[in-house]
TIRO-537749 format. One record per residue: residue in one letter; x, y, z of N, C-alpha, C, O in turn. Coordinates in pm, whole numbers, padded with zeros to 5 digits, always signed. Layout:
AXYZXYZXYZXYZ...
//
This chain:
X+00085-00118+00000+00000+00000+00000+00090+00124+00000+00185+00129+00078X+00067+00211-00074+00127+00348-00145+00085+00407+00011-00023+00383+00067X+00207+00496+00070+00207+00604+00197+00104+00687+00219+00058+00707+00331X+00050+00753+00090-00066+00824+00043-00167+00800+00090-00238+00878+00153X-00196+00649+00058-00331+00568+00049-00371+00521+00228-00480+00519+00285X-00230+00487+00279-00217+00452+00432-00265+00573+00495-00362+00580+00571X-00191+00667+00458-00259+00790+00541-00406+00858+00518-00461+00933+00598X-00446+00826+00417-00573+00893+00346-00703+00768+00417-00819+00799+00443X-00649+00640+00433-00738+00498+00474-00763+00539+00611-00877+00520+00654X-00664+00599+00696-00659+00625+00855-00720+00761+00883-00760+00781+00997X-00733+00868+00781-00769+00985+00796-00917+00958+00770-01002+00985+00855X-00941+00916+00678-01084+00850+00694-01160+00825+00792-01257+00886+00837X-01084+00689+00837-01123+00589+00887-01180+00687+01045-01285+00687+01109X-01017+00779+01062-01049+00859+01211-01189+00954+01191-01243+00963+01301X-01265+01029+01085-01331+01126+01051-01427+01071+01104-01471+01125+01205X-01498+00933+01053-01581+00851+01045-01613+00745+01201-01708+00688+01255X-01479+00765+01221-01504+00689+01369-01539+00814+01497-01566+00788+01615X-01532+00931+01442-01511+01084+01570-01709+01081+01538-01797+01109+01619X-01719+01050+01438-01862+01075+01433-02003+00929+01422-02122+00924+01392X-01891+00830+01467-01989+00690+01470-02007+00616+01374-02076+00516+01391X-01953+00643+01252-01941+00592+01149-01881+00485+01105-01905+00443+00992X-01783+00418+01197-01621+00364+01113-01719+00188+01133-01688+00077+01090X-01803+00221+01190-01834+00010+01194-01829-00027+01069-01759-00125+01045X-01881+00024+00985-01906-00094+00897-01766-00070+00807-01771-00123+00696X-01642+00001+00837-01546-00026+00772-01473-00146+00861-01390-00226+00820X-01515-00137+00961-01456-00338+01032-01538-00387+01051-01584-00387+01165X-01590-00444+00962-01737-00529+00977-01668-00650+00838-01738-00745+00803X-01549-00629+00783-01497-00766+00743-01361-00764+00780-01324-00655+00824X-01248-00880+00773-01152-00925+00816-01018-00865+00697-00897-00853+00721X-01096-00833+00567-00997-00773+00449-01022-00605+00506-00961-00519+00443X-01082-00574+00584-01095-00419+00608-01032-00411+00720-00954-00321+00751X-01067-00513+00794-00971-00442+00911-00797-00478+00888-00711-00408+00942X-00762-00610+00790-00648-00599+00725-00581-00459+00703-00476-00412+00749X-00683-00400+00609-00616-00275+00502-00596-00171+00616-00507-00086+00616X-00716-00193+00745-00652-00049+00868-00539-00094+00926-00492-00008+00999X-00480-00185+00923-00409-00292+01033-00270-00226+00918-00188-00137+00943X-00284-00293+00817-00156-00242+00702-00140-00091+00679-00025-00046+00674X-00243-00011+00665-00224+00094+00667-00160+00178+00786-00096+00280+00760X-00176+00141+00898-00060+00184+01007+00029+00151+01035+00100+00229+01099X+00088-00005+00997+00212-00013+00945+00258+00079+00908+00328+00154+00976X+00217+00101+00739+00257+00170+00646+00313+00348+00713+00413+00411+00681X+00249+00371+00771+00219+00526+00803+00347+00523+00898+00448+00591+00884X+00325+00452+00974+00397+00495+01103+00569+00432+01038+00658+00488+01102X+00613+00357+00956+00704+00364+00907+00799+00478+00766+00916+00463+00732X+00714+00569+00719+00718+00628+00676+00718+00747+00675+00644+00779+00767X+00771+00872+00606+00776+01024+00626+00637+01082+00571+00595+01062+00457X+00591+01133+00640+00433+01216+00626+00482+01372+00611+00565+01385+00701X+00475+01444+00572+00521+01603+00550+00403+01629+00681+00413+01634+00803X+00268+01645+00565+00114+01695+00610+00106+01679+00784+00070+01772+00856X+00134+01587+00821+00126+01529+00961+00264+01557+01044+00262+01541+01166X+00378+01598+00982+00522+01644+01031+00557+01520+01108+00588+01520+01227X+00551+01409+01025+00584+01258+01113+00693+01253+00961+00679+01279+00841X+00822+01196+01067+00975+01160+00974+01005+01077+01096+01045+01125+01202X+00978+00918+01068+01073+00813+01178+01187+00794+01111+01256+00702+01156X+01228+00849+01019+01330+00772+00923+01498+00835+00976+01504+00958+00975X+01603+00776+01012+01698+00783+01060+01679+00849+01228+01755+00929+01282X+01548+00786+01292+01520+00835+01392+01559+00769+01495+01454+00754+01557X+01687+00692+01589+01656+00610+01680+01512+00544+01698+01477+00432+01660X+01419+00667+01783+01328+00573+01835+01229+00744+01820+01244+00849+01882X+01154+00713+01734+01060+00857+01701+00956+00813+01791+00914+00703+01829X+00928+00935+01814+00788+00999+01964+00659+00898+01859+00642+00917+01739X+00597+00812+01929+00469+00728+01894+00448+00763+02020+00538+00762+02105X+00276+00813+02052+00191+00832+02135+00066+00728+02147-00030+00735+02070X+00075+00633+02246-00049+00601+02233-00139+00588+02351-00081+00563+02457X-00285+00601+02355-00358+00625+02432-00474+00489+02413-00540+00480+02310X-00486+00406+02507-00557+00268+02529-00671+00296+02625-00656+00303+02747X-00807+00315+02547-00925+00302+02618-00975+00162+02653-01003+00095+02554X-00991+00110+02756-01048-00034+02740-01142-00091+02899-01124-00051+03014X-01216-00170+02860-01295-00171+03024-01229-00231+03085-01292-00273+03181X-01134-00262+03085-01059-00312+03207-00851-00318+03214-00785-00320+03110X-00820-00319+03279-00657-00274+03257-00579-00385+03198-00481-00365+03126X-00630-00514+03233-00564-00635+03098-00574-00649+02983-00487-00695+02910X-00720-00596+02939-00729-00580+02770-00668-00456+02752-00596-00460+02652X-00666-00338+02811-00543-00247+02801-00413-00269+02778-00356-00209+02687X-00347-00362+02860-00206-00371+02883-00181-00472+02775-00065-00489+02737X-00302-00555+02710-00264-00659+02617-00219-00599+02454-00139-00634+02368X-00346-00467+02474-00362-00421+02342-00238-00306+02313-00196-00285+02200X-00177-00221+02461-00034-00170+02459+00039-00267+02405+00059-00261+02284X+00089-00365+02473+00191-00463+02407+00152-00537+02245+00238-00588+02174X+00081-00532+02228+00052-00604+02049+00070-00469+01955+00125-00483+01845X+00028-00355+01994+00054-00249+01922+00240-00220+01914+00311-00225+01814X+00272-00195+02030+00387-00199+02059+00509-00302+01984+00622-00272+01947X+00453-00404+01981+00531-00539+01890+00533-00492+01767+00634-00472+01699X+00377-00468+01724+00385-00464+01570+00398-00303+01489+00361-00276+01375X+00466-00207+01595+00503-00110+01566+00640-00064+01587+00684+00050+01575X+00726-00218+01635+00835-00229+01643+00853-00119+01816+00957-00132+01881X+00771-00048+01852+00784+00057+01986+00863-00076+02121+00846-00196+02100X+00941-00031+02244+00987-00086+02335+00810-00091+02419+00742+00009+02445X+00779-00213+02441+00679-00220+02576+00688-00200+02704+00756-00281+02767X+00627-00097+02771+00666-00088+02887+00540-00108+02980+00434-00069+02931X+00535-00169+03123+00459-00191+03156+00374-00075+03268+00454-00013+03338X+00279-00053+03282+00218+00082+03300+00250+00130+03443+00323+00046+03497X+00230+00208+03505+00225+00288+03624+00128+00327+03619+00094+00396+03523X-00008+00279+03782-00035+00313+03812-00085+00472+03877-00034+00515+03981X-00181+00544+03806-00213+00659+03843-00392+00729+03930-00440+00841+03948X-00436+00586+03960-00494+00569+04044-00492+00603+04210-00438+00520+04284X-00548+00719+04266-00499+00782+04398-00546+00611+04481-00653+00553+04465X-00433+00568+04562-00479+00469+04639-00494+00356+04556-00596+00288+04567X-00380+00317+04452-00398+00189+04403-00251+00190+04345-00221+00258+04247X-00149+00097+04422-00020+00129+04431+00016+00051+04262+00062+00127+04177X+00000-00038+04240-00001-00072+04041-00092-00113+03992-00182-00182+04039X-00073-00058+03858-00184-00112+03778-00240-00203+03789-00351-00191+03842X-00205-00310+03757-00267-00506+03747-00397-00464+03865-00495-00539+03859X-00403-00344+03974-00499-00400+04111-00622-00279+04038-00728-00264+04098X-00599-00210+03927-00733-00107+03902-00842-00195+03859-00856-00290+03782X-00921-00121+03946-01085-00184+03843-01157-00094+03773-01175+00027+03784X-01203-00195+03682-01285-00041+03586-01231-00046+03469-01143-00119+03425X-01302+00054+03415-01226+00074+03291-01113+00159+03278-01127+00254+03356X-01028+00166+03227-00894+00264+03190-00882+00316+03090-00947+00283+02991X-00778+00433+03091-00686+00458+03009-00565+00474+03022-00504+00535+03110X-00515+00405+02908-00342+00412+02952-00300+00501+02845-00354+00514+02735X-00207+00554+02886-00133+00646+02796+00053+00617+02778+00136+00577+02859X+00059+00646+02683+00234+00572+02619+00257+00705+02552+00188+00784+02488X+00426+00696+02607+00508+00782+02459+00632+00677+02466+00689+00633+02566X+00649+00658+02364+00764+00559+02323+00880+00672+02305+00980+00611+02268X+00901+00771+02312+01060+00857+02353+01121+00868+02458+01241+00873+02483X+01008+00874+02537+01021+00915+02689+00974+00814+02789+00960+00856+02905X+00950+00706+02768+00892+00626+02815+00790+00609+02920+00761+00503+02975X+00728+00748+02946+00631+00741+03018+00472+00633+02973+00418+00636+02862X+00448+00585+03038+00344+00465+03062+00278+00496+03222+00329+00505+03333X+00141+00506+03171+00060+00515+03308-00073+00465+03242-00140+00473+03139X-00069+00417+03349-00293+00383+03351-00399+00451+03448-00398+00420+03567X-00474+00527+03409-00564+00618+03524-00693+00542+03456-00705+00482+03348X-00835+00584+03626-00893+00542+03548-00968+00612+03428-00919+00704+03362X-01106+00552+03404-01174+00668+03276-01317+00598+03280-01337+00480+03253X-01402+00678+03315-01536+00698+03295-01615+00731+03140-01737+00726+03126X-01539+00757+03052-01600+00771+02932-01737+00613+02860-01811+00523+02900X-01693+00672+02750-01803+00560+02663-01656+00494+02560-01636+00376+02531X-01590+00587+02530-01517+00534+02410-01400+00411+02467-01353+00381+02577X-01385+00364+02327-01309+00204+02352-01204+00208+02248-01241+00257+02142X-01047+00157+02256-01022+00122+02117-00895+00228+02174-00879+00289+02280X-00802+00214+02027-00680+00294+02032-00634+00444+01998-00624+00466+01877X-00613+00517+02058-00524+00652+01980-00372+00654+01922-00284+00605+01994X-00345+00696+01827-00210+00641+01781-00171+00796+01699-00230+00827+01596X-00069+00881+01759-00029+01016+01744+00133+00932+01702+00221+00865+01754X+00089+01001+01558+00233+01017+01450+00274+01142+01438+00207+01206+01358X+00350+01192+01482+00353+01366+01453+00291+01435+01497+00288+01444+01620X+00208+01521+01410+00093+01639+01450-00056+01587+01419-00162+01648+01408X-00022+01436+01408-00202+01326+01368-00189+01266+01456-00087+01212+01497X-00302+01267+01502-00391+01138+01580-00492+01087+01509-00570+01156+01442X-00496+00973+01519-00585+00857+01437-00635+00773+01527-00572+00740+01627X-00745+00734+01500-00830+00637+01560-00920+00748+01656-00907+00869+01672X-01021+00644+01713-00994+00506+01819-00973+00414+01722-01074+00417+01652X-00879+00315+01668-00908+00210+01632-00910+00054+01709-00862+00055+01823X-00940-00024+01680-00978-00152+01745-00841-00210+01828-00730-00248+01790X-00904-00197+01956-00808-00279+02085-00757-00417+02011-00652-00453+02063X-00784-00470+01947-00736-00622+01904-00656-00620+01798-00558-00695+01792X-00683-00549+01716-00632-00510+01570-00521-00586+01531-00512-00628+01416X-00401-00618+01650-00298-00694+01632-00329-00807+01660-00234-00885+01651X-00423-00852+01691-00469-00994+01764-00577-01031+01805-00622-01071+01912X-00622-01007+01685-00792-01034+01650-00803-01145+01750-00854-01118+01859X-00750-01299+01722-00809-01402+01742-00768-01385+01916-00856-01441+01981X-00682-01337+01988-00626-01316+02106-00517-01434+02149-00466-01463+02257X-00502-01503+01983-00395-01606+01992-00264-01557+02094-00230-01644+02175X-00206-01461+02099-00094-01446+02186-00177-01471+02292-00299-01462+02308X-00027-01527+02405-00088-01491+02582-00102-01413+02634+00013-01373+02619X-00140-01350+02685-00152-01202+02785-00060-01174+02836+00004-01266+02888X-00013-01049+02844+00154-00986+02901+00067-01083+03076-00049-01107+03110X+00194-01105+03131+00203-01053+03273+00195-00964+03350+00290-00885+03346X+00106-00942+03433+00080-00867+03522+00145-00854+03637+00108-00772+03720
//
């Protein structure tokens, strides 16, 4: 898939998902492929429009933000993103007043990642929304799908 097309599939895809729209673009297994490839694509590549250049970068600033009802499908869907974005996994910090690490939050979360700086924390979150944020530059994309790397949930679950 042409850089163009990756970024134009995700710019979409985000327009459509900010306004409730994006189901029926994963409502088959070749669509959620082409979102799955298309962030590959993006996040390995120089974007001008978006001021994302990983290219001769050590380890370029990837932001990501993990909505999920509970802190294991969080911490599962950090680490599969993380693998298949080549990013270091780190395991979260607790930001819960009165809940000394993560693995003990209940509820739903959000975790938040920067792969430069390695900050990783999980607070909780009362919202509605589910699914991933993924900041390349001056873009954020998604929510896209917590599983995306692992639809079937064939891997094991990080350790807690």
């Amino acid at each position: 898939m042409p850089v163009e097309e990756a970024w134009q599939l995700l710019t979409d895809f985000t327009a459509k998902e900010a306004r409730g729209l994006a189901q029926p673009l994963l409502n088959s297994a070749d669509s959620r492929r082409r979102l799955r490839d298309a962030l590959l694509v993006a996040a390995a590549a120089p974007h001008v429009e978006a001021g994302w250049n990983p290219v001769g970068v050590e380890q370029p600033e990837v932001l990501l933000g993990v909505v999920a009802s509970d802190v294991r499908l969080a911490v599962r869907s950090l680490r599969d993103y993380c693998q298949s974005l080549g990013l270091p996994f780190r395991m979260p910090e607790s930001r819960v007043p009165g809940v000394a690490a993560a693995p003990a939050i209940v509820g739903p979360v959000y975790l938040k990642y920067n792969s430069a700086s390695g900050l990783c924390y999980a607070s909780g979150y009362e919202g509605r929304d589910r699914g991933v944020l993924v900041q390349l530059g001056q873009r954020q994309l998604g929510h896209l799908p917590l599983g995306l790397f692992d639809e079937q949930m064939a891997r094991p679950p990080p350790a807690l």
